[in-house]
TORFINU-210356 format. One line per 8 residues: number of its first residue (from 1); their letters; for each residue x, y, z negated of C-alpha. Coordinates in steps of 0.5 Angstrom, whole numbers, plus 2048, in hexadecimal, padded with zeros to 3 digits. Layout:
// residues N
NUM = A = X:Y:Z  ...
//
This chain:
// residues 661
1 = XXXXXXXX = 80F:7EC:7C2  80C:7E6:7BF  808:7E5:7C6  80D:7E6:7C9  811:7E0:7C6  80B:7DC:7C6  80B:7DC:7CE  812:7DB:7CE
9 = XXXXXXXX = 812:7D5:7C9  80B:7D2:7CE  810:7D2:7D5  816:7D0:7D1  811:7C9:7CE  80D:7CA:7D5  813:7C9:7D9  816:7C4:7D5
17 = XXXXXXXX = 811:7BF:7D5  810:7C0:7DD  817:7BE:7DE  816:7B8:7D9  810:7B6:7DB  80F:7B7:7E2  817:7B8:7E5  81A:7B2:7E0
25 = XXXXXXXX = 81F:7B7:7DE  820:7B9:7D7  822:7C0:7D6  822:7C1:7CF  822:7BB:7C9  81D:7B9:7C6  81F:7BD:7BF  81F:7C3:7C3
33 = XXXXXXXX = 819:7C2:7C5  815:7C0:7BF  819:7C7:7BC  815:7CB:7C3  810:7C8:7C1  80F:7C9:7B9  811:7D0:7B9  80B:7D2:7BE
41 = XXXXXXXX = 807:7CE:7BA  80A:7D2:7B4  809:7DA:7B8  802:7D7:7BA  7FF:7D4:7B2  802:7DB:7B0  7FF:7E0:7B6  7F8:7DC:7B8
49 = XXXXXXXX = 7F6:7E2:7BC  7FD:7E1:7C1  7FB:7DA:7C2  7FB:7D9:7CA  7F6:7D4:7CE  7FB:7D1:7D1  801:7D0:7CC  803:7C9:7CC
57 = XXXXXXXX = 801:7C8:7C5  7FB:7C7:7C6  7FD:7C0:7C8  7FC:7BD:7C1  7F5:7BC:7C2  7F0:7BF:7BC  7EB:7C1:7C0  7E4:7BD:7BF
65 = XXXXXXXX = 7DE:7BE:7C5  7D6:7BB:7C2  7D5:7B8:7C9  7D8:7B8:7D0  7D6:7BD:7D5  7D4:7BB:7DC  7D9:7BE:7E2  7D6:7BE:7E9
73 = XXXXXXXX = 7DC:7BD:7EE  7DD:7C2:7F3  7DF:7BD:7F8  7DD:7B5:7F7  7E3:7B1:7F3  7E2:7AB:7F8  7E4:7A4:7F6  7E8:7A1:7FB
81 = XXXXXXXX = 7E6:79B:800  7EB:795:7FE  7EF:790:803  7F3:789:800  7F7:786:804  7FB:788:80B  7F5:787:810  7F1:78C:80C
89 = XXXXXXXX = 7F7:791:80C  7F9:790:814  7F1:791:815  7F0:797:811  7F7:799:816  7F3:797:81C  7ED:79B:81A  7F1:7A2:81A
97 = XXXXXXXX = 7F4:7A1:820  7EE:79F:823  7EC:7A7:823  7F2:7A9:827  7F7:7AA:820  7FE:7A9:81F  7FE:7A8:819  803:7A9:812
105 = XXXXXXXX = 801:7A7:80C  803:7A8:805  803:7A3:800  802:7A3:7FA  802:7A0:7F3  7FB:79E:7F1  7FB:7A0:7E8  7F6:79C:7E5
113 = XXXXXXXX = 7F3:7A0:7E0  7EF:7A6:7E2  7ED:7AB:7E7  7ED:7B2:7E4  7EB:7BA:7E7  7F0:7C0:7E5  7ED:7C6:7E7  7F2:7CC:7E5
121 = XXXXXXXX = 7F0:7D4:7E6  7F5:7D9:7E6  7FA:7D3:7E5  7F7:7D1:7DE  7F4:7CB:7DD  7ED:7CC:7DC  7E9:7C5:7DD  7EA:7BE:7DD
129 = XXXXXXXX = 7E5:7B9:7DF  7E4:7B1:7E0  7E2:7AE:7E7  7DB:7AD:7E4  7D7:7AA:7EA  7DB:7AE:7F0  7D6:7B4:7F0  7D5:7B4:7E8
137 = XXXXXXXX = 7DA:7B4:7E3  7DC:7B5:7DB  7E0:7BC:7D9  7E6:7B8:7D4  7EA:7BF:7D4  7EB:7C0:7CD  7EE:7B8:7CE  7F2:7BA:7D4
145 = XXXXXXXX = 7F6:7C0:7D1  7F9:7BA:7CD  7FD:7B7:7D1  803:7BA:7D3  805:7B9:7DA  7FF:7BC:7DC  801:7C3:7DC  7FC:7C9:7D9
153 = XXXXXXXX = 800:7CE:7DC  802:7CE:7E4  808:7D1:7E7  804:7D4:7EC  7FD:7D9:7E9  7FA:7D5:7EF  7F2:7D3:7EE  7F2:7CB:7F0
161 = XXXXXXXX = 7EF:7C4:7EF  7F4:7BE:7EF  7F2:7B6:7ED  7F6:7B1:7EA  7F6:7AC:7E6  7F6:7AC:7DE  7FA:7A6:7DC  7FE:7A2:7D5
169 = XXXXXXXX = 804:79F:7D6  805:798:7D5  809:79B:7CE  805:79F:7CB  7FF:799:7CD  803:795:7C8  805:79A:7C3  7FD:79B:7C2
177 = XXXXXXXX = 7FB:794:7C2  801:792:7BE  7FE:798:7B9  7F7:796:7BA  7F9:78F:7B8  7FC:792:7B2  7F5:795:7B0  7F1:78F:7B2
185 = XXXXXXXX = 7EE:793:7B8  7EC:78F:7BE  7F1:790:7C3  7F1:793:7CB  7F0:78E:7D0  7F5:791:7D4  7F7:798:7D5  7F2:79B:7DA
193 = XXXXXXXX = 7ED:799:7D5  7F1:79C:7D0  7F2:7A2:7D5  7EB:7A3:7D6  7E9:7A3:7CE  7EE:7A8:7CC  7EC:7AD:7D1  7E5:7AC:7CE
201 = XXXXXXXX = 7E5:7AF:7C7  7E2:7B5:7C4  7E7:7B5:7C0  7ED:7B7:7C5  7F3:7B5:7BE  7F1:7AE:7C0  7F4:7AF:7C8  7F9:7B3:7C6
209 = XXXXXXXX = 7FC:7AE:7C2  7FB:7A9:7C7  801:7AB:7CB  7FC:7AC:7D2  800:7AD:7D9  7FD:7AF:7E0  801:7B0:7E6  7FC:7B5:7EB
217 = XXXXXXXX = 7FB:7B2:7F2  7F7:7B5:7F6  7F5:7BD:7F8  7EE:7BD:7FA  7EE:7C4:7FF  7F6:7C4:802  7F4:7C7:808  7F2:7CE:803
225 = XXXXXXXX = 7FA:7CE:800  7FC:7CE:808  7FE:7C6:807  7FC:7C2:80D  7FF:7BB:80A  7FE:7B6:804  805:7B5:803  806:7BD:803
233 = XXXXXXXX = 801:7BE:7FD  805:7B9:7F9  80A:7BD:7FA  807:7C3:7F8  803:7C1:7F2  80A:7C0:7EF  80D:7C6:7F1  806:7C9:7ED
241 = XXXXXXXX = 809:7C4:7E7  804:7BE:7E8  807:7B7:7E7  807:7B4:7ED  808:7AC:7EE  810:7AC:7F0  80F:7A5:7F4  80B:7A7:7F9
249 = XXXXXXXX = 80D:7A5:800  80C:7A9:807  80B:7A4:80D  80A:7A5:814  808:79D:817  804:797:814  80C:793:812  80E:798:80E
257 = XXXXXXXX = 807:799:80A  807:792:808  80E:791:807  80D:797:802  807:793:800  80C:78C:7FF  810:790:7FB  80C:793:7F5
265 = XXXXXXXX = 808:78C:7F6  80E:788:7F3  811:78E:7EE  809:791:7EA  80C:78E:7E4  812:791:7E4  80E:798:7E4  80E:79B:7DD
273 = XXXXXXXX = 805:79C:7DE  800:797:7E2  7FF:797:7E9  7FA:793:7EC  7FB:795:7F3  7FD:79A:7F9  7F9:7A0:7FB  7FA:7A0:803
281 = XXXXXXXX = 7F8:7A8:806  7F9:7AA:80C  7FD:7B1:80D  7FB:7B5:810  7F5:7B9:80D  7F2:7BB:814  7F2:7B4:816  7EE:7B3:810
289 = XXXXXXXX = 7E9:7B7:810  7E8:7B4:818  7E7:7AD:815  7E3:7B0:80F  7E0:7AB:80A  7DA:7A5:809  7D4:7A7:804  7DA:7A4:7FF
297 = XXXXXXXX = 7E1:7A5:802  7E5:7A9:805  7E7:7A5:80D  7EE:7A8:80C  7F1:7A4:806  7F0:79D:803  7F2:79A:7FD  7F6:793:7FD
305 = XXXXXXXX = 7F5:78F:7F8  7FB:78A:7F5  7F9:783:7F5  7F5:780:7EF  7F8:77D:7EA  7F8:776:7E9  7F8:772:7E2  7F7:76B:7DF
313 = XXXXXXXX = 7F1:76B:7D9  7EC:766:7D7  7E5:766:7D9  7E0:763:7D2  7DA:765:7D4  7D5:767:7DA  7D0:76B:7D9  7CA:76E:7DD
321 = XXXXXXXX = 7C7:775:7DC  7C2:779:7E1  7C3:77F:7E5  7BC:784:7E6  7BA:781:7EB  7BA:77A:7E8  7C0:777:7EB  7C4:772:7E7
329 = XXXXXXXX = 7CB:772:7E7  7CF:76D:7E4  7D6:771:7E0  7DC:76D:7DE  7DD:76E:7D6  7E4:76F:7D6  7EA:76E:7D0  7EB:775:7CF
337 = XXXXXXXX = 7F2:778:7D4  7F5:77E:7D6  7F4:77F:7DE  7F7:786:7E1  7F7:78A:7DB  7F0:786:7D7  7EE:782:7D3  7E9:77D:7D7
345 = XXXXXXXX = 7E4:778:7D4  7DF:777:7D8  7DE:776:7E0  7DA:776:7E6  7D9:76F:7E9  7D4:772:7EE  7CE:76C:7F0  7CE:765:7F1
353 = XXXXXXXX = 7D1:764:7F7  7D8:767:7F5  7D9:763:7EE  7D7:75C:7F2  7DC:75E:7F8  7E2:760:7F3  7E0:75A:7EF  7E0:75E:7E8
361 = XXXXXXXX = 7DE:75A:7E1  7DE:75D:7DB  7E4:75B:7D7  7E8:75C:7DD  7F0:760:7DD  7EE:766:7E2  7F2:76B:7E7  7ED:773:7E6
369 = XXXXXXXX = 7EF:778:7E9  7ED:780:7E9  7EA:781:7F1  7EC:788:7F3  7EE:788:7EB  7E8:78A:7E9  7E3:784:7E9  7E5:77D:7E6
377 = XXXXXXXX = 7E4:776:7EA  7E6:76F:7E9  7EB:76C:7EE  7EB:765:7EE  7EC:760:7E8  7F3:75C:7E7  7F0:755:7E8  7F7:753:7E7
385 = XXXXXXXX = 7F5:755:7E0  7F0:751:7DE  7F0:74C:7D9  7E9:749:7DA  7E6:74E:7D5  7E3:752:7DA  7DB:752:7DB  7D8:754:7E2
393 = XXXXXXXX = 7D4:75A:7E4  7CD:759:7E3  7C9:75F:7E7  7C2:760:7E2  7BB:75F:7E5  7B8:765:7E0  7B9:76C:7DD  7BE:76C:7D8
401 = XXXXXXXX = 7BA:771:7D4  7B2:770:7D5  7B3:768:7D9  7AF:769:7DF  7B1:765:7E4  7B6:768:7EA  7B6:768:7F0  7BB:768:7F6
409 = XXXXXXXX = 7BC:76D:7FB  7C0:769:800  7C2:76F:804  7C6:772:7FE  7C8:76B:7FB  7C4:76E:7F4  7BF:76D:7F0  7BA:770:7ED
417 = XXXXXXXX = 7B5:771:7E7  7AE:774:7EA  7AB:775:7E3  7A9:77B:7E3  7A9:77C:7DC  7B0:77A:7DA  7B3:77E:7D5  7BA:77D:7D8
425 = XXXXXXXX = 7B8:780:7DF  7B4:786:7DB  7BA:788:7D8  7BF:789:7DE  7B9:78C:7E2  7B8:790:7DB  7C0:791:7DC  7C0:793:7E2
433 = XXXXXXXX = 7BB:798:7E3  7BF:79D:7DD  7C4:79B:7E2  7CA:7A2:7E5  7C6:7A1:7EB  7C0:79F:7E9  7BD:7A4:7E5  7C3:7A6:7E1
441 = XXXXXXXX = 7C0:7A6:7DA  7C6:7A7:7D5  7C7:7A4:7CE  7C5:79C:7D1  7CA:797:7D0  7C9:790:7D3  7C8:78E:7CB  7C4:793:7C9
449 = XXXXXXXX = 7BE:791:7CE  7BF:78B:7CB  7BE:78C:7C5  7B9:791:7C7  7B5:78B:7CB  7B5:786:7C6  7B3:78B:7C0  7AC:78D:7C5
457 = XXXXXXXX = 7AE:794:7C6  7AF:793:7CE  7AC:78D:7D1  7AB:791:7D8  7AD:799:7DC  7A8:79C:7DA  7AA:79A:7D2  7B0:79E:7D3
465 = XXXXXXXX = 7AB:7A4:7D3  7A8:7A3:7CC  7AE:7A1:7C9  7AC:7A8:7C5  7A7:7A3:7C2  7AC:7A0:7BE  7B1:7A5:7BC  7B0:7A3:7B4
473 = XXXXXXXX = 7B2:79C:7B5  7B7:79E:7B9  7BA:7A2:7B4  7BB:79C:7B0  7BF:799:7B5  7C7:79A:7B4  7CA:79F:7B9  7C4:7A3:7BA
481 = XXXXXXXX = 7C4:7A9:7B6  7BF:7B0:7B8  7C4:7B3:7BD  7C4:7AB:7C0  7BD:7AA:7C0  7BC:7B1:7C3  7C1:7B1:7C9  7BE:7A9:7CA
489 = XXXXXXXX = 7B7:7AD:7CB  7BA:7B3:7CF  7BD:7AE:7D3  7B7:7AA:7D5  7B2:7B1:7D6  7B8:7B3:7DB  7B7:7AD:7E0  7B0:7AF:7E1
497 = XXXXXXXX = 7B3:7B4:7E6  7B7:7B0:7EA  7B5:7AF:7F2  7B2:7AA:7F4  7B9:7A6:7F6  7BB:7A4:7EF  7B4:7A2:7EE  7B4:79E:7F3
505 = XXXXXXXX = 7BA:79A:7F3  7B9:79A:7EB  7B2:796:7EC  7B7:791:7EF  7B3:78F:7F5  7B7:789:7F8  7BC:78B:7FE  7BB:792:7FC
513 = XXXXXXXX = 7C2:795:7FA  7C4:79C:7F8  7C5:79E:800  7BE:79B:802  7BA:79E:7FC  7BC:7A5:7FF  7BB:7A3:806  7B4:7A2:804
521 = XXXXXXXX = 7B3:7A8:7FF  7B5:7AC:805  7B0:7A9:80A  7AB:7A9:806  7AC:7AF:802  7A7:7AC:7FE  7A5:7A6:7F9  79E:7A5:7FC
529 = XXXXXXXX = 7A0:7A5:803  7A5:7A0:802  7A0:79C:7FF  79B:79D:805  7A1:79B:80A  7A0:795:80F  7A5:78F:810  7A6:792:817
537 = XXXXXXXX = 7A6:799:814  7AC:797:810  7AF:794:816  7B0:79A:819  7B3:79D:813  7BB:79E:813  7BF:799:810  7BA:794:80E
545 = XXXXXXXX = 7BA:78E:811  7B4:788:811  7B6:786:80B  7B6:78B:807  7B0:78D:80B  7AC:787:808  7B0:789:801  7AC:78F:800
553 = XXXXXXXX = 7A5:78E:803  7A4:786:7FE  7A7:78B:7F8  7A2:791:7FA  79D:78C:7FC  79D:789:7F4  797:78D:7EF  79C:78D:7EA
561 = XXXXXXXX = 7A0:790:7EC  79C:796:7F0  799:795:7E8  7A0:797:7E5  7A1:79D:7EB  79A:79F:7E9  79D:7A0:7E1  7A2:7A3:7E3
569 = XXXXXXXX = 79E:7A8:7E7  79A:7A9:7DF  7A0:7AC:7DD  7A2:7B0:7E1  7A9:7AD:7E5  7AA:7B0:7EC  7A8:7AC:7F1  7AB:7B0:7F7
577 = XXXXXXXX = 7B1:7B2:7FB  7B5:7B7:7F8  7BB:7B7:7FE  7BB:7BB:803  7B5:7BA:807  7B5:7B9:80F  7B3:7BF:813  7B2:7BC:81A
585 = XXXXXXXX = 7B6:7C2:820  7B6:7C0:826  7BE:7C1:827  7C0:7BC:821  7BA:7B7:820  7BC:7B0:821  7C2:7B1:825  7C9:7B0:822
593 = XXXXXXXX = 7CE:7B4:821  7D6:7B4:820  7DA:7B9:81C  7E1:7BB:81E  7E7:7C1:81C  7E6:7C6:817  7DF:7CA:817  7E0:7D1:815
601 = XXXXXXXX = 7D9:7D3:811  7D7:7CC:80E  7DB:7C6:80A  7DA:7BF:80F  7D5:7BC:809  7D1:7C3:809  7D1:7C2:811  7CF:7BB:811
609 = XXXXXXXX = 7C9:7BD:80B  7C6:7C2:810  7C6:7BD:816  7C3:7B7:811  7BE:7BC:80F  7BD:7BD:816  7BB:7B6:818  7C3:7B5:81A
617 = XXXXXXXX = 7C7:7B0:818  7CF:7B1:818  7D4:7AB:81A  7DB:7AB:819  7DC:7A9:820  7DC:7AB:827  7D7:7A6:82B  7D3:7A6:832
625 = XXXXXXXX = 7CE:7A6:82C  7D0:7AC:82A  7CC:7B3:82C  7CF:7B8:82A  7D6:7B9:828  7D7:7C0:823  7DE:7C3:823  7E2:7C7:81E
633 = XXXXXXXX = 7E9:7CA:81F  7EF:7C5:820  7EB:7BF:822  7ED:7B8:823  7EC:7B2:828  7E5:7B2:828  7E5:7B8:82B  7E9:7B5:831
641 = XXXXXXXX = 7E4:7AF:830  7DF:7B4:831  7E1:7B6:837  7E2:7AF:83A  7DB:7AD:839  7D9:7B3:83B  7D5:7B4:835  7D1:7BC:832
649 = XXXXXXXX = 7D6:7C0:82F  7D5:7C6:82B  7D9:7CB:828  7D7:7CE:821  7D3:7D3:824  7CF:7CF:827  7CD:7CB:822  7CB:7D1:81E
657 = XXXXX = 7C7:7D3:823  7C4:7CD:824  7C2:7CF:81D  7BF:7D4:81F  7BA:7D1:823
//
C-alpha cells in the first residue's frame, strides 16, 4: 500500500514537471507540487527501504562523488564544423547538392552551454556524461539526476542514448551572481562557464541549487527505433518526455534556411537563455550517413555562427609574450570590457605588420570584437578620438624575457627569439608537451608549470618523470596535499604508455600537428625508424609536404634532441605505434575505396578500420580516382557515380571474401 503510493505520488510529480518543464503548460500550482513533493519525502524519510532509484526526490542533490570517472563513448560526441556568413552557408548547401541530394534541413538553435550523453536502460536514467574530448568524457549522473527537465523515468522502458545541451538561464545566471556578490565570491563570466562549473561538482547540492536546464537535440542511433529523419527524432524524444527545443525550424531550400537564420539573428536576446548560433543538420538520416564525417566533423550538419560583437574600450598598454616556439607576439592591454557574455582584458595584436597597417598606438579608443565568439582581436582604433596623448607602436628588437635579439620571418611577418635556453619558450613548450593531445598528463595547469619551472623542479620533459623526487617539497605547496601529489605522479606513470603520436606531437617539432604526428607514427611504426627516415623517404610519405619534410629531419638532425629521445628511452616511455598496424593485401593495398548504404555485419568506422588496416584509404566521395565502391542497402548517389565512371562495385559478400583471402 505504501509502495504503491510512493509510485503514485512519482508519476503525479513526474508528469507535472514534464508539463511544466518541457510543454510550458502547468497542470498543477506550485503549492501542490511542493505538497506531492514533500509528503513523498515524508513516506520516504520513514520507509527507506521503499525508496525508488527513480523518485523525483533525488533531485535535491546530497550525493558527493571522490572523483569523476571516465566514460568512453559508444559513438564519438563530434564537435561541429562552423560557417559565418551566408557565402559560408550557400557553399556547405552546394557541397551537399553536389552529391546528388535534395536536401532538407532542420535547423536548430544553438545553446551555449554544454553538451551532455543520456543513457537510459529499461526507461531509467542510468548515466550522464560530459562531452570530454569527443571519444572520452566525465560521468557527472549524481549531477544530471538534479536537474529537473531531465527526465529519471521515460514514457517508454526502452534502452537508449540521447544528447543535449546543459544550460542555466540568463535568470538564474543573475540570481547566482547576485548571490555570489552577496557572499564576496568571485562572479560567473557568463552562463555557459557557469553551466559547466555546476555540472562538475563532487557535490551534487551545489548543481541542484544552480537551477540547470538541458534541452536534448540529437538521437545517436535513430535508424534502431524505425526513425529515418532528424526532425522525426525530435518528435520522438518528446513523446519519451525529453525537453526538446520548440523554436526548431524544418526547411527545404536555402532561402528558407537563412530567413530562419535572420530571424533568430535579430530576436537571441529575446530568448530567456543564451544562444551563440544555428545548428543546420541535413534531414534525412540516410543522406547522413552517405555524407559521413571528416576526422573532426560531421559533413552533413554545420554551425553558423552569429556575427561578433563589437564594442569600444581603451588600449593602455602593449605588451609581447613568447609562444613555444619562440614567436613574439605583440597583445593589446585593454580597459577591462564585457564582450558577447566575458569580461575581456587582454587581446591579440597578431605581429608587426598588422599594428602598423591599423595604425594602433597605445592610448588609443579601439573597436574589439570576439572572431567567431571565441578569441578577441582588435579592429581598428578611433582616430577621430585622439587627443594627442597617444604613443606610437614600437616593435621590440630582443626577448621580452632573456633579451636575445629577434629575428624576423618575412614569410610569416613574425619575430622570433632563437635562444635556445630562453625560459619563456621552455615554458610553453613545458605547457605543451602535458598538453590533452600531447601526452595527456592531468593535474598540470598553465600556473602550475610555471611555478613548477621557476621553483627548479621541471626545467625539461624528462623532469616531469622524477618529479617524485620532490614530493616533500611539493607538500609544502598550497593546494598539494597526498592524494593531489599522488594522482599528479600517477598521471605522469601513465603517459609512458601512450603511442607513439602523442609523444611526437608532444616534443613539438615544428609543423608537426596532431594529424601528422600519427601519419608518422603509423609509417614508421617506430621511433627509431623515423629518425633513420630520409629527406626523400619522408617525401614519399602520406600527408607530408616539403616543409615539413625538412622540419622533422633538422629537428632529428639535432644531438639534443636525439639526447632527450635516448633519456626517454632510459625510463621506459614507449617509442612504438600502438594503432592498428598495416597488413599489405593485395585487394586493398594503396587503393582507395568509397562506402555507401548501410552494411548489415560492420558499422562504417568498423568497415573503414579494416580497409585502413589493409593498406586502403577511404574517402567520402566517388571519384575517377576511386578504386572501388562498397555498397550497403539503401545506397546513395554515389552508387549511381559509380555506375557512371564505371568504377569496381562490391557488395557486402564480397568485401567479406575478399577478407578471406
Amino acid at each position: 500500500m505504501i509502495l504503491n503510493r510512493m509510485k503514485e505520488l512519482i508519476k503525479i510529480i513526474e508528469t507535472a514537471a514534464f508539463q511544466y518543464y518541457t510543454l510550458d503548460k502547468p497542470v498543477i500550482t506550485d503549492q501542490e507540487y511542493d505538497r506531492y513533493v514533500q509528503e513523498l519525502l515524508t513516506l520516504e524519510a520513514k520507509y527507506p527501504e521503499l525508496v525508488l532509484d527513480n523518485s523525483p526526490t533525488k533531485r535535491v542533490g546530497g550525493l558527493i562523488i571522490d572523483e569523476f570517472k571516465k566514460i568512453v563513448h559508444e559513438k564519438p560526441m563530434l564537435s561541429l564544423g562552423n560557417v559565418f556568413n551566408e557565402a559560408d552557408i550557400r557553399e556547405f548547401d552546394e557541397r551537399i547538392k553536389k552529391e546528388g541530394i535534395k536536401p532538407k534541413y532542420v535547423c536548430e538553435l544553438k545553446i551555449d552551454g554544454l553538451a551532455v550523453s543520456l543513457l537510459y536502460k529499461n526507461g531509467n536514467l542510468v548515466r550522464g556524461a560530459t562531452r570530454g574530448d569527443g571519444i572520452i568524457g566525465e560521468d557527472i549522473t549524481h549531477n544530471v539526476k538534479t536537474i529537473k527537465s531531465i527526465p529519471l523515468k521515460l514514457n517508454q522502458d526502452i534502452d537508449i542514448e540521447v544528447r543535449g545541451e546543459i544550460y542555466m538561464s540568463k535568470k538564474s545566471f543573475n540570481e547566482l551572481n547576485e548571490q555570489r556578490l552577496t557572499n564576496n565570491e568571485e562572479v560567473f563570466a557568463n552562463p555557459r562557464n557557469a553551466a559547466a562549473g555546476s555540472v562538475r561538482q563532487l557535490d551534487s547540492k551545489i548543481a541542484a541549487n544552480r537551477k540547470l536546464d538541458c534541452f536534448v537535440y540529437h538521437l545517436p542511433e535513430a535508424l534502431n527505433y524505425d526513425i529515418s529523419s532528424h526532425h522525426e527524432a525530435l518528435k520522438f524524444m518528446q513523446a519519451l518526455g525529453f525537453n526538446v527545443n520548440p523554436n526548431t525550424g524544418y526547411v527545404d531550400n536555402i532561402d528558407d534556411l537563412l530567413n530562419y537564420i535572420n530571424e533568430w539573428t535579430t530576436n537571441r536576446d529575446k530568448l530567456a537563455y543564451e544562444i551563440d548560433g544555428i545548428v543546420i543538420k541535413l534531414d534525412n538520416i540516410n543522406e547522413q550517413i552517405d555524407l559521413g564525417f571528416t576526422a573532426k566533423y560531421p559533413r552533413w550538419a554545420t554551425a553558423y555562427k552569429f556575427p561578433a560583437i563589437e564594442v569600444i574600450t581603451k588600449l593602455t598598454d602593449i605588451i609581447f609574450t613568447v609562444g613555444r616556439t619562440g614567436q613574439v607576439t605583440p597583445n593589446a592591454v585593454l580597459e577591462p570590457v564585457r564582450v558577447a557574455g566575458s569580461v575581456v582584458s587582454r587581446a591579440t595584436l597578431h605581429n608587426e605588420d598588422n599594428v602598423v597597417n591599423k595604425d594602433i598606438k597605445i592610448g588609443d579608443l579601439v573597436t574589439i570584437r570576439k572572431a567567431g565568439d571565441v578569441i578577441p582581436e582588435v579592429i581598428r582604433p578611433l582616430v577621430e578620438r585622439r587627443d594627442g596623448s597617444e604613443i606610437p607602436f614600437q616593435m621590440i628588437t630582443n626577448c621580452p624575457i632573456c633579451h636575445y635579439p629577434l629575428k624576423r620571418n618575412e614569410e610569416q611577418a613574425a619575430y622570433y627569439c632563437n635562444n635556445v635556453n630562453c625560459d619563456a619558450k621552455k615554458i610553453e613548450s613545458l605547457i605543451h608537451f602535458v598538453s590533452r593531445n600531447a601526452m595527456n598528463i592531468e593535474g598540470f595547469g598553465d600556473r602550475i608549470i610555471e611555478d613548477f619551472y621557476n621553483l627548479g623542479y621541471i626545467k625539461n620533459f624528462i623532469d616531469f618523470y622524477h618529479l617524485e623526487n620532490h614530493q616533500i617539497e611539493l607538500k609544502e605547496l598550497e593546494g598539494f596535499g597526498d592524494k593531489s601529489i599522488t594522482n599528479l605522479l600517477t598521471s605522469i606513470e601513465n603517459s609512458k604508455h601512450n603511442s607513439l603520436e602523442r609523444l611526437l606531437f608532444a616534443l613539438g617539432i615544428r609543423h608537426v600537428g596532431q594529424k601528422t604526428a600519427k601519419v608518422l607514427a603509423s609509417k614508421y611504426s617506430n621511433i627509431d625508424n623515423l629518425i633513420a627516415a630520409s629527406y626523400d623517404e619522408l617525401l614519399n610519405t602520406n600527408d607530408i609536404g616539403a616543409i615539413i619534410a625538412k622540419s622533422i629531419i633538422e629537428y632529428f638532425g639535432n644531438q639534443k634532441n636525439i639526447n632527450v629521445i635516448n633519456m626517454f628511452k632510459h625510463i621506459n616511455i614507449n617509442m612504438t605505434y600502438l594503432g592498428t598496424k598495416i597488413d599489405h593485401h593485395e585487394d586493398f593495398y594503396q587503393k582507395t575505396f568509397v562506402l555507401t548504404g548501410n552494411l548489415d555485419n560492420y558499422t562504417r568506422d568498423e568497415a573503414s578500420a579494416i580497409i585502413e588496416s589493409l593498406g586502403g584509404s577511404v574517402t567520402d566521395s566517388v571519384s575517377k580516382k576511386t578504386d572501388v565502391v562498397i555498397v550497403g542497402s539503401n545506397p546513395g548517389s554515389k552508387y549511381n557515380n559509380a555506375l557512371a565512371l564505371g568504377i569496381i562495385i562490391w557488395d557486402e559478400q564480397t568485401f567479406a571474401n575478399s577478407l578471406k583471402k
